[in-house]
Structure formats: C-alpha cells, structure tokens
Residue, then its C-alpha position, 0 to 999 in steps of 0.5 A: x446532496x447527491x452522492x458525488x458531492x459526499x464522496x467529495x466531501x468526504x475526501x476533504x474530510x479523510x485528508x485532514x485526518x492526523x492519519x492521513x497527515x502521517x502518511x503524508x509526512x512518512x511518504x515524503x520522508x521516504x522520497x527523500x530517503x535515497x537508501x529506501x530508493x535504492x531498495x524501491x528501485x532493487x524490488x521493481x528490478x527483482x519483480x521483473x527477473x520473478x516474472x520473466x523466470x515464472x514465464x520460463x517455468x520457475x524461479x532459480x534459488x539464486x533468485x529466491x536468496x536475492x529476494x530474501x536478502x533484499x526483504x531484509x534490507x528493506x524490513x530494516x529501513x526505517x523510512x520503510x518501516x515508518x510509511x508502512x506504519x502511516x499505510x497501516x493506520x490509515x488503513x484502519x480509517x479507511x476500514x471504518x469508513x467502508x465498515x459504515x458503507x457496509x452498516x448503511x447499505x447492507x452490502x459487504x464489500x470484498x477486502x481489497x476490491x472497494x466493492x468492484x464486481x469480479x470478471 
C-alpha cells in the first residue's frame, strides 16, 4: 500500500474517533451560538486595529483594554470553552499519531509545523 492510501485511511479512521465526533458537535454548537459569533466577529475586528497600530509603531492602551475585556468575554462563553476543550482533546489524537510517525521514522517533527522545513 503505498503511502497516499494509508494517510487516507487513516483520516477515515481519525474521523471516527469519540474525539473527533466531540469537536464536530462542540464546532456546530458553536456555529449556532450567535454570543460566540459576536466575540468571533469582535477578535477578527480588534486583530486588525493590532496590526494596523503595530505598522504604526504600537498599540494604544485603549486597544490593550479592549483586547483584554473581550479575552474575558470570550473565556466565559461556554461554547467557546467547550470547542477549545473538543480542540484540546483532539489534539492529544493527533499527538499520538505524530509521536507514532516520529517512533517509526525516527525523525522528530517540530511542534506545530507537521514537519514542514523553515524558510
């Protein structure tokens, strides 16, 4: 079997985890949660003031506060909370699959990257 078929087989496989099937129900949850938009919507709002005020050489305190409260806001939401949780854990799948990779190959792979080579 040649190595395209096994990483599609084994996508088949991870989507049919309970962890998977939680971060599936806790993404919808959160779809229909319109408090959650409304944050969502705010932290893509107040990731763009961050960047423009960065290109402008800093950001304002009012900007900081801003971003505080709605870090709050958002820590509170409970579909929030719970999707984090559904990423988390199936995270911790996908850990062990790339610990396995690592085990087999005997090549460690960064954190975050899946491996990729840095430019």
């Amino acid at each position: 079997m040649d190595y395209q078929k096994t990483l599609e087989k084994l996508g088949e496989e991870l989507i049919k985890t309970p962890q998977y099937g939680d971060l599936e129900a806790a993404r919808e949850a959160l779809e229909e949660d319109t408090a959650a938009q409304v944050l969502l919507q705010g932290l893509e709002e107040l990731r763009a003031e961050i960047a423009s005020q960065r290109e402008q050489g800093g950001i304002t305190p009012e900007v900081r506060t801003k971003a505080a409260r709605l870090n709050e806001r958002m820590a509170a939401n409970d579909a929030l909370k719970e999707y984090r949780r559904a990423q988390s854990r199936f995270g911790e799948v996908l850990g062990q699959v790339k610990a396995e990779l690592e085990e087999k190959t005997g090549v460690p792979f960064p954190a975050g990257c899946g491996g990729c080579p840095k430019k």
